[in-house]
N, C-alpha and C positions, 0 to 999 in steps of 0.2 A: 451481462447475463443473456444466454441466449431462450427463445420461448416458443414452441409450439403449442397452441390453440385447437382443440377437435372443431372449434367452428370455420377456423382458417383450410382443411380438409374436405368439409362439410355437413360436420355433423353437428346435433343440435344437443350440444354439450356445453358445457363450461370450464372444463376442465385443461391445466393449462401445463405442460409439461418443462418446466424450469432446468438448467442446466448451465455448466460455465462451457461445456465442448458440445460439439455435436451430436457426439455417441453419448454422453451422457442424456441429453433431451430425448433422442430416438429410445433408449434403455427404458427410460420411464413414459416414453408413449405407448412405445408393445405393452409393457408391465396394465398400464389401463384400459390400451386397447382389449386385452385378453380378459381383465376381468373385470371391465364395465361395461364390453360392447361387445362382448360373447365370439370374436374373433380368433376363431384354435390356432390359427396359422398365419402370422406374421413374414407375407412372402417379401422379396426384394421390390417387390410394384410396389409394395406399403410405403414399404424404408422410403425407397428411393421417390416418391411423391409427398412424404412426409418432409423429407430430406430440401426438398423445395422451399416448403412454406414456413422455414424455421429462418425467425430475425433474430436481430440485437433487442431488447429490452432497452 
């Protein structure tokens, strides 16, 4: 399972975005980032920084 972290980014969340693929984690990071962190626009700088700090579980 792979897992992105909003604290692994640096934000002072908790919330952990779950996935077996890549784009699935990134799917559900935008999905919270937009509507937990008020974030309208999901650019390639997100993805692709996001895109970094995703491991194995």
């Amino acid at each position: 399972m792979k897992v992105l972290a909003c604290k692994d980014v640096g934000a002072n969340c908790d919330f952990q975005a779950r996935g077996r693929t890549v784009d699935e984690v990134l799917k559900k990071a935008s999905e919270h980032a937009r509507r937990d962190h008020d974030i309208k626009r999901v650019t390639k700088d997100y993805l692709y920084a996001w895109r970094t700090k995703i491991h194995e579980e």
